[in-house]
C-alpha positions in Angstrom: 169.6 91.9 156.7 171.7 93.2 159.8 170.5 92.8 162.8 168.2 94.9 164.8 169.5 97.3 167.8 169.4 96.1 171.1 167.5 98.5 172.8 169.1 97.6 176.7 166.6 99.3 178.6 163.6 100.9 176.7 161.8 103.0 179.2 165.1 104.2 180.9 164.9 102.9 184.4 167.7 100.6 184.9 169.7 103.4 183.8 168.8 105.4 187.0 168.1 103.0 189.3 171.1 100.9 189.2 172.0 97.0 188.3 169.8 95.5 190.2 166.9 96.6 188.8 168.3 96.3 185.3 168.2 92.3 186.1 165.1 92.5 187.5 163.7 94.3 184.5 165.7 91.8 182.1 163.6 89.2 183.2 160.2 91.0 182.6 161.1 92.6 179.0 162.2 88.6 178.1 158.9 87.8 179.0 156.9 90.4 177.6 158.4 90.4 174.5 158.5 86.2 174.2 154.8 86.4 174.6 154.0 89.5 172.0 155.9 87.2 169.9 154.4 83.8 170.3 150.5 85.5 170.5 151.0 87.7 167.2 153.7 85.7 165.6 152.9 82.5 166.5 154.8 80.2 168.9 156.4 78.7 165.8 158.1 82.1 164.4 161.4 81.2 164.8 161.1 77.5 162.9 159.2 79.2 160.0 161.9 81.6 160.0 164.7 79.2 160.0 162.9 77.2 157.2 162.2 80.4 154.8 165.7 81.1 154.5 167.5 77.8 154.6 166.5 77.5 151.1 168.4 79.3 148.2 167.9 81.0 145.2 166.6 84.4 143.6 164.3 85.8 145.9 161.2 87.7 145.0 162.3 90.8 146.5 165.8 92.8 146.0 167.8 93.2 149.1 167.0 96.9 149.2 163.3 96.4 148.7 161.2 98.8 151.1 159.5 95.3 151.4 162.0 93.9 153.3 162.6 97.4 155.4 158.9 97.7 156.6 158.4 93.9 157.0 161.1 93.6 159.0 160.0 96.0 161.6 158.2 95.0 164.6 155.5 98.1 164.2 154.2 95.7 161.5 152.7 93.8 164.8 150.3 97.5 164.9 149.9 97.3 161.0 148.7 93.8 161.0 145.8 94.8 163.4 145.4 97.8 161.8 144.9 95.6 158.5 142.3 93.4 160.1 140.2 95.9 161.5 140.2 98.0 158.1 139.5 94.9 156.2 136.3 94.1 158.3 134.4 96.7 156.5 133.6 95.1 153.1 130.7 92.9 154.0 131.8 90.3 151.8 135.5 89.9 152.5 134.2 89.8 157.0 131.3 87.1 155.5 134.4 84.8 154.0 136.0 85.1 157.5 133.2 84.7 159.3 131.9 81.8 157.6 135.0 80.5 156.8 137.6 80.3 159.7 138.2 79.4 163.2 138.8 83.2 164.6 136.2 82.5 167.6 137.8 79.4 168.7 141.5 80.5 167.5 141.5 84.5 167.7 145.2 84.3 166.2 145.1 82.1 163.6 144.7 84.5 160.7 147.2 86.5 162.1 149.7 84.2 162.2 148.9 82.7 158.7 149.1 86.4 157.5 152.7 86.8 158.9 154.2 83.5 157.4 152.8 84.4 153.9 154.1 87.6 154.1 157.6 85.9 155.9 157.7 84.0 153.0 157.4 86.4 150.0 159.5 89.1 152.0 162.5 86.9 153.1 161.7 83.6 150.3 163.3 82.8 147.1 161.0 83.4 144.2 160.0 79.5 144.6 159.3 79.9 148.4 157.2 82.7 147.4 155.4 81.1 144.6 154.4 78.0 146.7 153.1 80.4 149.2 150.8 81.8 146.4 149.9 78.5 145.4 149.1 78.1 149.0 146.6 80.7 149.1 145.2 80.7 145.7 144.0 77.4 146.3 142.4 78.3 150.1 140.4 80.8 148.5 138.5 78.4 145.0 137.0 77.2 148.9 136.0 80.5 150.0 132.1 80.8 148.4 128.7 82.0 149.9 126.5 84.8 150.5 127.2 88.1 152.7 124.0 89.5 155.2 122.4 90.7 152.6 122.5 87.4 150.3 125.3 89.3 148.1 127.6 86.5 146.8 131.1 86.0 147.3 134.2 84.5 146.6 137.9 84.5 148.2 138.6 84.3 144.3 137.1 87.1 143.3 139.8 89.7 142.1 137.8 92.7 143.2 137.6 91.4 146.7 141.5 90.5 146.5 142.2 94.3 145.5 140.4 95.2 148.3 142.4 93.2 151.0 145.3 93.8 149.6 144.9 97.8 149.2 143.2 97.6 153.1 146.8 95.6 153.8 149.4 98.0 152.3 147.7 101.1 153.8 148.0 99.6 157.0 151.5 98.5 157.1 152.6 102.0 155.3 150.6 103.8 158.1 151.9 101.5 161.2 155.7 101.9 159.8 155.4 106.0 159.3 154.2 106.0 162.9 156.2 103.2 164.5 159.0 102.1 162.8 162.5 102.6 162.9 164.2 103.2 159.5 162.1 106.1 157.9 161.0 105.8 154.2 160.8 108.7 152.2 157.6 109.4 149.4 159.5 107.8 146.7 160.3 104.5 149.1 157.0 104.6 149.9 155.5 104.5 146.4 158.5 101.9 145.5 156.7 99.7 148.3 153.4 100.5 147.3 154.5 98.9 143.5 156.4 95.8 144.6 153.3 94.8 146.9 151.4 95.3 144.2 152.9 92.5 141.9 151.9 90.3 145.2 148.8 91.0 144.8 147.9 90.5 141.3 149.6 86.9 141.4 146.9 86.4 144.0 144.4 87.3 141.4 143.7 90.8 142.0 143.1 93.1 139.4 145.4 95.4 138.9 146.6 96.8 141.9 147.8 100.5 142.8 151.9 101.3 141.5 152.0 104.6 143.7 150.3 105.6 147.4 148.2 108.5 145.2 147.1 105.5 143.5 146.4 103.8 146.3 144.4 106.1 148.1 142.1 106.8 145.2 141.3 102.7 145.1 140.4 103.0 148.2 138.2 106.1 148.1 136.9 104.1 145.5 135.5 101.8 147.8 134.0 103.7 149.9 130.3 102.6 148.8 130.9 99.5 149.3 132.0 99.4 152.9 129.5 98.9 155.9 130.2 97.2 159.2 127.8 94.6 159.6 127.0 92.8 162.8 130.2 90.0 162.0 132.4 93.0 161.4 131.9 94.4 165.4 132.1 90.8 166.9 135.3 90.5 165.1 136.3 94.2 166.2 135.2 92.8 169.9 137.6 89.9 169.4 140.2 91.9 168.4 140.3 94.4 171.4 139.9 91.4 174.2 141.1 88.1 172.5 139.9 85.1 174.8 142.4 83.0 177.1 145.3 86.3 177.6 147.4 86.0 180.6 148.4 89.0 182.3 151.7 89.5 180.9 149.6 88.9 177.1 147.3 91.4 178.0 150.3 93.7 178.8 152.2 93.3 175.8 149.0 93.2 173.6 146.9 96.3 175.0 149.5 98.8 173.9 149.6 97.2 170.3 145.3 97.7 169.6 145.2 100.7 171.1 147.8 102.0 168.6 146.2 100.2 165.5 142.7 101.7 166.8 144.5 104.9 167.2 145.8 104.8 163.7 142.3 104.3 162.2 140.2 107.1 160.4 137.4 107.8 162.5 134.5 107.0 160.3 136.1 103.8 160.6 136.2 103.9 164.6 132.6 105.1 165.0 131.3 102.4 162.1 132.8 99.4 164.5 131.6 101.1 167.9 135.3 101.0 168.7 136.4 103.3 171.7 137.4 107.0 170.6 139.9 109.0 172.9 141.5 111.8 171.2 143.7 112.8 173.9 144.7 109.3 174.7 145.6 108.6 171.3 148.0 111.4 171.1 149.7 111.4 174.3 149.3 108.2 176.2 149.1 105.7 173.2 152.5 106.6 171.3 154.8 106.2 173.7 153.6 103.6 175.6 153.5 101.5 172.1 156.6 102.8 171.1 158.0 101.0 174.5 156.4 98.0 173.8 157.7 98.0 170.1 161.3 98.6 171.6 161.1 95.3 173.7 160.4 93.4 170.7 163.1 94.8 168.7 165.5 94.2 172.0 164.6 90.4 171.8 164.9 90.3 168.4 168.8 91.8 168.6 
């Protein structure tokens, strides 16, 4: 994979206000960025990294896999929030999480869990990958109980799998069309749709959407099944104002959820009380992520 641009000076001010300040910013976009990474990424990125592709062998994914292309891209930091927020709506899937895992006491955990799965059957051989499957496919025979409602459910279940997985791909297509660098076109698009899919359904899920028509409709399709219970908000909550930020988190961070919440349909907003500013969304929101997203690719150069 070649490397990323550097992006010198994202925002354009060291340009116009001479060296100085360009060291002076320097300093602040390393530690912006080195923060948005260790927060969403985890502190251990770089070693899991390292580890994923000191091993050898076929991989799971072509070269030229719109996988790799969208994975790749830091705007996946937007899509991964997007994903959690969407995937808060089915009662049972939130019940799993909230009964399940840490995300009061460790806010990022699933997050970074999510990214070195996906590290690992993006960037893996087809063994790396498969272990990582194992991996999760044995988490989730743990995952039992009842939703609110005394609904059962199970991490296992492969209706429940479609639905993360389908709530997952819509987010990472939306947050690349809006944030990332190299554009796909339709037919990339649908090719992405159909690789993620064979992810999925070696997870256990039935049979997941080939094209993003197809995916679309499953997701329509659960429509009656989604509410936001009282689990889903609190998580909403955590998501917008994760405990224990410092300042220069909170500034690297802010710009991210507001972008996910602004990529959001707006049943979707209004269901998790989550805060609705048209004009924000439009003009403030975009650019100011797009900055952000620009430091990260800069340290990753």
């Amino acid at each position: 994979m070649p490397p990323l641009p550097r992006v010198i000076d994202p925002f354009g001010i060291a340009t116009r206000a001479g060296p100085w300040i360009d060291d002076r910013l320097a300093g602040v976009r390393t530690a912006m960025a080195t923060t948005l990474r260790d927060r969403v990424g985890g502190p251990d990125l770089e070693a899991r990294r390292d580890e994923i592709l000191a091993e050898t062998g076929p991989p799971w994914f072509a070269d030229d896999s719109p996988v790799r292309v969208v994975h790749a891209d830091p705007a996946m930091f937007v899509g991964g929030l997007l994903a959690v927020f969407r995937q808060t709506l089915h009662p049972r899937a939130m019940a799993g999480v909230a009964q399940h895992s840490r995300y009061r006491e460790d806010p990022w955990g699933r997050l970074h869990r999510t990214g070195h799965f996906l590290g690992a059957i993006t960037f893996g051989t087809r063994a790396t990958a498969e272990r990582a499957i194992a991996g999760v496919r044995a988490i989730h025979t743990r995952v039992t109980g009842v939703d609110d409602r005394g609904a059962p459910y199970a991490a296992s279940d492969p209706h429940l799998l479609l639905w993360v997985h389908c709530a997952e791909v819509e987010s990472f297509v939306t947050a690349h069309r809006a944030y990332g660098v190299e554009r796909l076109d339709p037919a990339d698009r649908d090719r992405y749709v159909a690789d993620m899919a064979t992810v999925a359904e070696a997870l256990g899920s039935e049979p997941a959407p080939r094209s993003q028509r197809d995916l679309t409709d499953a997701l329509r399709a659960f429509g009656p099944e989604l509410r936001a219970t009282a689990d889903a908000r609190r998580a909403a909550r955590y998501l917008i104002v994760p405990p224990g930020l410092s300042v220069a988190e909170r500034v690297g961070y802010a710009p991210l959820v507001a972008a996910a919440i602004a990529l959001l349909p707006v049943e979707t907003r209004l269901r998790l009380r989550l805060p609705f500013t048209p004009v924000g969304d439009r003009l403030v929101v975009p650019p100011v992520t797009a900055g952000t997203l620009r430091i990260a690719r800069w340290l990753a150069a």
